[in-house]
N, C-alpha and C positions, 0 to 999 in steps of 0.2 A: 684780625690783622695784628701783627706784631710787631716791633723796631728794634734798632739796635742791637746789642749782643745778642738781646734772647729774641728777634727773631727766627723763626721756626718755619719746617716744611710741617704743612698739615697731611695728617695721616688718617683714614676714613677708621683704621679700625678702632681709632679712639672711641668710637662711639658706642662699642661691645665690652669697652675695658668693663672689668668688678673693680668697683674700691673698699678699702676694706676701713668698718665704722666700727671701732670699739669690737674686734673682732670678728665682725659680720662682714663677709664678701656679699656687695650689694653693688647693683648697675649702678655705671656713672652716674642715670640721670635719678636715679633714689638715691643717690647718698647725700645724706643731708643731717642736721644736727637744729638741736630744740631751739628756740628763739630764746631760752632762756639757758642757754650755754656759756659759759666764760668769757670764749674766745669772739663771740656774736656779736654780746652785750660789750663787752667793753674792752677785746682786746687785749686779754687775760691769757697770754699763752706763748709759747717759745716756739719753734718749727727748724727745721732743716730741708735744705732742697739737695736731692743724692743723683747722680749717675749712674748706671748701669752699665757695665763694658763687658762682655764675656761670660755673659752669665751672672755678672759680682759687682755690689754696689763697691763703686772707688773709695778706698780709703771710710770705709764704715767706721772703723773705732774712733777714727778722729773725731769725723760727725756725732757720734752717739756722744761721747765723752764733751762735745760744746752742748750737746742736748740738754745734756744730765748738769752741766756745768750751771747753764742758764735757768733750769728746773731749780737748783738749789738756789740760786740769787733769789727767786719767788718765792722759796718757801712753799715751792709745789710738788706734790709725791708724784712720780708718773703712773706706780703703780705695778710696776714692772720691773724689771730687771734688765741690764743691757742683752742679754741671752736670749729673754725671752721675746724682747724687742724686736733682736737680728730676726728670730724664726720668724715671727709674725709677717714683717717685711719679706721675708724669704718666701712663703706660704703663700702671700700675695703675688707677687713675682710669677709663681710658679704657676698657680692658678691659671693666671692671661697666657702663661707661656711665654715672657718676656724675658729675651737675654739681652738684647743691644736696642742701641739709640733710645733711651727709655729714660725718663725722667722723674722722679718721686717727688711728690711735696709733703713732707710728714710731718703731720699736723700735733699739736697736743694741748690741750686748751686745760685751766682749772677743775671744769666739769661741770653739772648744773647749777645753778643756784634759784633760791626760793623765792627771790622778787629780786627788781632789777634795783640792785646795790653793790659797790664797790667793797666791800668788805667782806673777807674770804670768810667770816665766820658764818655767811649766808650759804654757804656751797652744800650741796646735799647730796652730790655724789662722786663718785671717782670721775680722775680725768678723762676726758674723751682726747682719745688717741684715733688719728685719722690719716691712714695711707691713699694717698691719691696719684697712681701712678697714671703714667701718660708714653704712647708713641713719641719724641719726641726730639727731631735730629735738628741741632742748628743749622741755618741757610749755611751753605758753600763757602758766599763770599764774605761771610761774617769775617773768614781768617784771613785773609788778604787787603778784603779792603776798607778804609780807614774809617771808623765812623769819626761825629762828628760830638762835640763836646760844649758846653756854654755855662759856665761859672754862675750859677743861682746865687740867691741874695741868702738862701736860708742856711744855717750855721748846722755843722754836729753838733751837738750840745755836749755839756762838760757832764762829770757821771751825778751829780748830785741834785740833773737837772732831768735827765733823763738817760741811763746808759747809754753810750754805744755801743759797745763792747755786746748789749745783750743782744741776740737774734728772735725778739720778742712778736707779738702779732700787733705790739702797736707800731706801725710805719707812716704814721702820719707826716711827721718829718722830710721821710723819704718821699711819700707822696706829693706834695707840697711842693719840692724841690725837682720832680720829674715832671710835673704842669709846667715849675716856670720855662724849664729847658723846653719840652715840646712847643710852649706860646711861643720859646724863642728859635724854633725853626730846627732844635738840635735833636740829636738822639737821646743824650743822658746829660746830666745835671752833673757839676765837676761841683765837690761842697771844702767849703771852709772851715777852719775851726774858729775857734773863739779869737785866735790870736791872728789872723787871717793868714793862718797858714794853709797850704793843699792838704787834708786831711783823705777825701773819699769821692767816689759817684755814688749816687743814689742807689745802685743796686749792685754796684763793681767794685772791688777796688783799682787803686789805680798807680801807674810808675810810668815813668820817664829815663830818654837812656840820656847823657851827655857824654862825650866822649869815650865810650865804649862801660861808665859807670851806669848802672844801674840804681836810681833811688826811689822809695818809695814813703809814704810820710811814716810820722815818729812812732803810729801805729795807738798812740793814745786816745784820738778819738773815732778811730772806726771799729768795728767787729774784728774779730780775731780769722778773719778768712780761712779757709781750708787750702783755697790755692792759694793764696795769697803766699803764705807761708811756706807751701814747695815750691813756691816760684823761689822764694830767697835762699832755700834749702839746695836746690838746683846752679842755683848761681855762684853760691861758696864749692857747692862741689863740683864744679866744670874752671872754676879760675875766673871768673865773671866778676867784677869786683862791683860790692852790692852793697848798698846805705839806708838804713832806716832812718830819717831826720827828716828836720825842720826845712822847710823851699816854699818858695813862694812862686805866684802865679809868673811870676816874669821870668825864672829859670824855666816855665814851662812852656811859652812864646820861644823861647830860643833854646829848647832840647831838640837833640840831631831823630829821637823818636818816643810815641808813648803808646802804652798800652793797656789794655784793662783787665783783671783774670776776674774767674767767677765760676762755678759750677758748670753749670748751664755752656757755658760756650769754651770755656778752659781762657787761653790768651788770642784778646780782640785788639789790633792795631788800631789806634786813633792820628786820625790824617786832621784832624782841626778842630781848635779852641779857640772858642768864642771868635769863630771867625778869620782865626791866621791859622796860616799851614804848618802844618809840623813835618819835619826833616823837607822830604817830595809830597807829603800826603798821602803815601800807602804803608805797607807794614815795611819797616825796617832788618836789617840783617841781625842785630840782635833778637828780635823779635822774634824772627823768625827761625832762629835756633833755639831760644827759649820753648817756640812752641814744638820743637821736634823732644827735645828734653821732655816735654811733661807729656807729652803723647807717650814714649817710651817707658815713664813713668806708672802709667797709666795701666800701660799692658803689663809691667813688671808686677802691678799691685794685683792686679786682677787675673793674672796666669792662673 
C-alpha cells in the first residue's frame, strides 16, 4: 500500500518486469546485489527516480547530470559515461516494452567492498549500476485532492553535517521524519531548516501561493529538484511572480494554497498542515494551471 504523492495504481504486470543489474536483464524477483555491496552495507551511493512519458524518460540530462553531479561529491567513478548510461536505461525500457506510466529508480552504489568498512579504499569492484523500472501510474486523485502535511521535529541538516543537496542512498533523515508524520496521522513530513525556516518534505519539495505569488524555500537546504526548478522555470515564463526565500511556518497557516512537485507525481495540492486548512482544502487555481504548464512541458520534452 502506498500514501500521499506517490501513492500508485498497482499494475499485475510488474511482476514480469526484467531489471537490469550491472548490465544483466534479470526478473524482478532475482535482482539482487551482494550483502557486501556499498550501497547495502552502508548506504554508499547516489540514485535518481525518472519518468517515462512517450516512450522518453522526461528531462534525462538534467537527471544524469545531478547523477554525475552527486557521483563527483563522493569521489565515485560510475564507470560509464552519460551516453552509455542513456543506452542501457533505453535497452531496459525497450526490453519490457515500456513507453508510458513507467517509473525508473536507478540505482548506483560504490560497488563491493572486501569486509564491512566505511573506507572506499576496501572497494574491490566497479559500481554496481541498478535499473529498476516499474508500471507505475499515480492515483487520479493524487492531482486534485489536498493531501495532508505535519511539521516533523527532524531538521535538514547544514552541508557539513550531512548534504542536502546530495540525492545520496543515505535517507535516514528523511526516513525518521516520514514515521513522525505517519505517527502523526499525515501523509508527508513538512522539514525545517536549522534556522526554522520551511526548507522541504521528506520526499517533495514544497511551495505555497499567497496572493497569486509563488514561494518556495531559499533552496539551500533541500536537493536541487528536477521539478522543482521547472516549476520556477514555468512561473517566470507565464508571468507568475515566483520567490526563492526565507518563510516560516506561519506564512504557510495563512497561504491562499500549497503544493508539492516531485517526479513521481509532478504537482500535488496540499489541503492541510498540521492540522489547519489551506486556502478550501483542495487544489488551488494556481495550482492548478501550474500543473497544466508542466504537463505541457512534459509532452514538449518528450515529443
Amino acid at each position: 500500500m502506498s500514501f500521499g504523492t506517490h501513492a500508485y495504481v498497482p499494475d499485475p504486470r510488474n511482476a514480469s518486469v526484467l531489471f537490469n543489474v550491472n548490465g544483466d536483464l534479470v526478473p524482478r524477483d532475482k535482482a539482487v546485489v551482494n550483502v557486501f555491496d556499498s550501497g547495502f552495507m552502508l548506504g554508499d551511493g547516489v540514485w535518481e527516480g525518472l519518468r517515462v512519458h512517450q516512450g522518453k524518460v522526461a528531462f534525462l540530462a538534467d537527471h544524469l547530470d545531478r547523477l554525475w553531479e552527486g557521483a563527483a561529491a563522493l569521489d565515485m567513478d560510475i564507470g560509464l559515461t552519460q551516453s552509455q548510461l542513456k543506452d542501457r536505461i533505453y535497452e531496459t525500457l525497450s526490453a519490457n516494452d515500456m513507453t508510458e506510466d513507467v517509473h525508473i529508480r536507478l540505482m548506483v552504489t560504490r560497488g563491493l567492498r572486501s569486509t564491512p568498512y566505511q573506507d572506499p579504499r576496501v572497494v574491490i569492484s566497479d559500481a554496481t549500476i541498478v535499473i529498476a523500472p516499474e508500471y507505475k501510474k499515480p492515483r487520479p486523485e493524487t492531482a486534485d485532492h489536498g493531501q495532508s502535511l505535519y511539521t516533523v521535529s527532524v531538521r535538514r541538516g547544514r552541508s557539513d553535517v550531512q548534504d542536502p543537496g546530495l540525492n545520496s542512498h543515505s535517507k535516514i533523515n528523511c526516513i525518521t521524519a516520514c514515521i513522525q508524520a505517519i505517527k502523526a496521522g499525515a501523509d508527508e513530513g513538512l522539514m525545517l531548516d536549522p534556522q526554522g525556516f520551511v526548507a522541504t518534505c521528506n520526499s517533495t519539495h514544497f511551495f505555497i501561493v499567497r496572493k497569486g505569488e509563488v514561494w518556495t524555500s531559499s533552496g539551500d537546504y533541500c536537493l536541487g529538484g528536477i521539478t522543482r526548478g521547472k516549476i520556477i522555470d514555468l512561473c517566470r515564463a507565464n508571468d507568475i511572480p515566483v520567490f526563492e526565500k526565507n518563510f516560516t511556518l506561519a506564512k504557510c497557516y495563512s497561504a491562499n494554497e500549497a503544493f508539492t512537485t516531485g517526479t513521481f507525481a509532478g504537482l500535488a495540492p496540499v489541503g492541510e498542515i498540521d492540522g489547519r486548512k489551506v486556502g478550501d482544502g483542495g487544489r488551488g487555481p494556481v495550482t492548478k494551471r501550474l500543473q497544466e504548464l508542466y504537463l505541457d512541458l512534459i509532452h514538449r520534452d518528450t515529443a
